[in-house]
C-alpha atoms as an extended CHARMM CRD file, in Angstrom:
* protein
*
        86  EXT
         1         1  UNK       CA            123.4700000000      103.2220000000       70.4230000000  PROA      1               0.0000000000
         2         2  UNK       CA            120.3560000000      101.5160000000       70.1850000000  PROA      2               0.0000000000
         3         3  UNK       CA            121.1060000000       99.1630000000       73.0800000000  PROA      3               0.0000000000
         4         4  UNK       CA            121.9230000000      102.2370000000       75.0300000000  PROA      4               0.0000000000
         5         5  UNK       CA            118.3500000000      104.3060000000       74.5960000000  PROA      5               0.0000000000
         6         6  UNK       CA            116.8220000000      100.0650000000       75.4810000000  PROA      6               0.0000000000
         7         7  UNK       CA            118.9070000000       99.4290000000       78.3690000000  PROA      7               0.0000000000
         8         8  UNK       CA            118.5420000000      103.4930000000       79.9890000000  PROA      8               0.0000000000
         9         9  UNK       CA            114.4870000000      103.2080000000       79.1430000000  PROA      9               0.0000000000
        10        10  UNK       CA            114.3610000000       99.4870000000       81.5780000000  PROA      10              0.0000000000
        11        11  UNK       CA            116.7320000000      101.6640000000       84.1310000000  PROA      11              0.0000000000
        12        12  UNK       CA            114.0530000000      104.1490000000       84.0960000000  PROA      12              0.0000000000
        13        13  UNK       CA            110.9660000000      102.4250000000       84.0720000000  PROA      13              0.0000000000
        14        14  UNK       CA            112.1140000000       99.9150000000       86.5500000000  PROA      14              0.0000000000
        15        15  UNK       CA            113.4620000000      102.8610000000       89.0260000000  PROA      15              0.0000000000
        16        16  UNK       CA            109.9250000000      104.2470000000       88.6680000000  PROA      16              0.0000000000
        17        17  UNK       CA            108.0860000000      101.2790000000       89.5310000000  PROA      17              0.0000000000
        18        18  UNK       CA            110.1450000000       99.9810000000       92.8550000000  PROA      18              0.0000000000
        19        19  UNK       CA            108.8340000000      103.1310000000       94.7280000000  PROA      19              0.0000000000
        20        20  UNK       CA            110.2020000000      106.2960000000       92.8030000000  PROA      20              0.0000000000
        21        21  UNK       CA            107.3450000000      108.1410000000       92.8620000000  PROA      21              0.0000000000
        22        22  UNK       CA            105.7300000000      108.1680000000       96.6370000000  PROA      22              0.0000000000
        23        23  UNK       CA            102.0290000000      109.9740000000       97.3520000000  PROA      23              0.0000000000
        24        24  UNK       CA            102.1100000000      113.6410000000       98.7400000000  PROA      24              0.0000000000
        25        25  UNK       CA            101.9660000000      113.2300000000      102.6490000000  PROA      25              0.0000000000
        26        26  UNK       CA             98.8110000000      113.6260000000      104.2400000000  PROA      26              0.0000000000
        27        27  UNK       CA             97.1840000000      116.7370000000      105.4610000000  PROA      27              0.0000000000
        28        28  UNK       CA             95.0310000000      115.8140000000      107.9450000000  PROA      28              0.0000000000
        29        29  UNK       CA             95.4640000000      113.5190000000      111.2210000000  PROA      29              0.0000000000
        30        30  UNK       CA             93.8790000000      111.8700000000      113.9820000000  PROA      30              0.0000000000
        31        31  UNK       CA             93.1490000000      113.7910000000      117.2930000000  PROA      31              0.0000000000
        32        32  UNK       CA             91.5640000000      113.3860000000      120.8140000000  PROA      32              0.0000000000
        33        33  UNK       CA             89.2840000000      116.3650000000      121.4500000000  PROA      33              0.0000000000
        34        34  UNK       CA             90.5290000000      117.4640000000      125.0260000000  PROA      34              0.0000000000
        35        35  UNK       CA             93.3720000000      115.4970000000      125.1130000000  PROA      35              0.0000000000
        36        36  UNK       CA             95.4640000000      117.9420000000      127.1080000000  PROA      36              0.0000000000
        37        37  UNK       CA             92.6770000000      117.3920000000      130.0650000000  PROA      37              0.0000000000
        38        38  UNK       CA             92.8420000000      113.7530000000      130.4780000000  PROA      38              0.0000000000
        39        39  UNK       CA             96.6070000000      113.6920000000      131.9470000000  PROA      39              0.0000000000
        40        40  UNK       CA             98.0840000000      111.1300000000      129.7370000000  PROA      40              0.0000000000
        41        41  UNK       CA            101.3090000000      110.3670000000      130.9200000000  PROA      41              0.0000000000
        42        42  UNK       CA            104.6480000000      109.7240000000      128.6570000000  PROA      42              0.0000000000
        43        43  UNK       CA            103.2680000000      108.0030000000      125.6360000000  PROA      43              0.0000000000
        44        44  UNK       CA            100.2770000000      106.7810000000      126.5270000000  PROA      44              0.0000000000
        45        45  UNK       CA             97.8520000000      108.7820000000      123.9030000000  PROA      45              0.0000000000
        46        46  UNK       CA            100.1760000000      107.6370000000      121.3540000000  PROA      46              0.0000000000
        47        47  UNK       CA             99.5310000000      104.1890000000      122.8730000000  PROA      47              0.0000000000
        48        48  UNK       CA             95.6570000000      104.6170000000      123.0680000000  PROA      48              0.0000000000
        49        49  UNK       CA             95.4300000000      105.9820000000      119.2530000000  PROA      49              0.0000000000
        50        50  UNK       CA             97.5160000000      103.3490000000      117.9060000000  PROA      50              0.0000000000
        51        51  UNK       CA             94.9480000000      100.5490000000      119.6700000000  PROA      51              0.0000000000
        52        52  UNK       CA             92.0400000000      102.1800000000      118.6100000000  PROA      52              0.0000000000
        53        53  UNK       CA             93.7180000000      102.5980000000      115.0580000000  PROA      53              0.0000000000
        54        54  UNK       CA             94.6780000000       98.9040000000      114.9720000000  PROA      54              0.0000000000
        55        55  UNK       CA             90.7830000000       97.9870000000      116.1600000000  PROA      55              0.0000000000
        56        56  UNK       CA             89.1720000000      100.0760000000      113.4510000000  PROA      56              0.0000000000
        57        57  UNK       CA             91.4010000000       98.3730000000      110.9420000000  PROA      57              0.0000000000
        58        58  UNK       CA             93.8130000000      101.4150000000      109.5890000000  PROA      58              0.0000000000
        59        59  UNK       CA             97.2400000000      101.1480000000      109.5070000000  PROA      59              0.0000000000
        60        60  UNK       CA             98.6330000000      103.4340000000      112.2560000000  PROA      60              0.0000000000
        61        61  UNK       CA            101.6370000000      104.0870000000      110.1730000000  PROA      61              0.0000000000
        62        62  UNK       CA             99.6640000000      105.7320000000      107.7730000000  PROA      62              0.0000000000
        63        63  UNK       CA             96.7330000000      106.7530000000      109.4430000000  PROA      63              0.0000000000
        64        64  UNK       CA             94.4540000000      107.5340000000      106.4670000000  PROA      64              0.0000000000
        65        65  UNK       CA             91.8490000000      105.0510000000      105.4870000000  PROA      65              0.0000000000
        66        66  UNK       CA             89.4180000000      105.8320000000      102.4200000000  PROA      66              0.0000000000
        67        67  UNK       CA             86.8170000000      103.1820000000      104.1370000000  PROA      67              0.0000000000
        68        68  UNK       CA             84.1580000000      104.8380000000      105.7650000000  PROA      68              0.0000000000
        69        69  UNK       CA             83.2220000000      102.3490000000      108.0760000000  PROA      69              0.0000000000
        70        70  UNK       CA             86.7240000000      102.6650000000      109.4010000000  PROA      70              0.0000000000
        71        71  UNK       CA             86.5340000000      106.4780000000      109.9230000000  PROA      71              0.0000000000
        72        72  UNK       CA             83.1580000000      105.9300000000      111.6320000000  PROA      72              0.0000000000
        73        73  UNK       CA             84.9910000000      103.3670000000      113.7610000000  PROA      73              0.0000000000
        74        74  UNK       CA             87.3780000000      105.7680000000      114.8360000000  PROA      74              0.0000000000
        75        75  UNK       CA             84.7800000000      108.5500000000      115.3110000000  PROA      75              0.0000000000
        76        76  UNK       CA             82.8120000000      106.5270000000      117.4780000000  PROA      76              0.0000000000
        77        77  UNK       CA             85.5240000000      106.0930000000      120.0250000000  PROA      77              0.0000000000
        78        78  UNK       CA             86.1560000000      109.9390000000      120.1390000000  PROA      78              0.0000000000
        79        79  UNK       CA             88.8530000000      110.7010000000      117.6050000000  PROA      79              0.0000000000
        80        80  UNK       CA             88.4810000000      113.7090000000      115.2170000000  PROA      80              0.0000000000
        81        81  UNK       CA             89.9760000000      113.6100000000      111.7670000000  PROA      81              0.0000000000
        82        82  UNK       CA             91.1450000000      117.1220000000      111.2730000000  PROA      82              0.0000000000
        83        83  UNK       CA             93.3070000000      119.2900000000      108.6480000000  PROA      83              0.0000000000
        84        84  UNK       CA             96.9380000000      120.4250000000      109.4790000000  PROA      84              0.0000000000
        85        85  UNK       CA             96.5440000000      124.5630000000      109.6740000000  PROA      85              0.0000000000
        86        86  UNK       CA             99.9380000000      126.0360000000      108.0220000000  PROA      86              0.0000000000
């Protein structure tokens, strides 16, 4: 029995460590102001944010970054970090 409750505990613990408990997904994102007006074709915004992502040094996977200089980065080139509205 008491191998059981030691071998279950490691089972746990190690499922809990290798990624088990992920970070709520983020609320706000990355936008153009006036996007719609500069006739992007196909994917090219997507293109354009990832580069400027990528140049500011935030992963455009996530697309968060707690560094301000990064943010600023981004700001500078145009983007607006706003909130999802529900």
């Amino acid at each position: 029995m008491r191998h059981l409750i030691i071998t279950l505990t490691l089972i746990l613990l190690t499922a809990c460590s290798m990624s088990g408990f992920k970070p709520p997904t983020s609320n706000y994102y990355w936008t153009l102001p006036g996007l719609k007006d500069m006739n992007f074709k196909g994917l090219e915004a997507h293109y354009k944010r990832k580069k400027d992502m990528t140049e500011c040094g935030i992963d455009p996977f996530v697309g968060d970054s707690t560094v301000t200089s990064k943010r600023i980065c981004m700001q500078e080139k145009g983007w607006v970090y706003k909130k999802i509205e529900d």
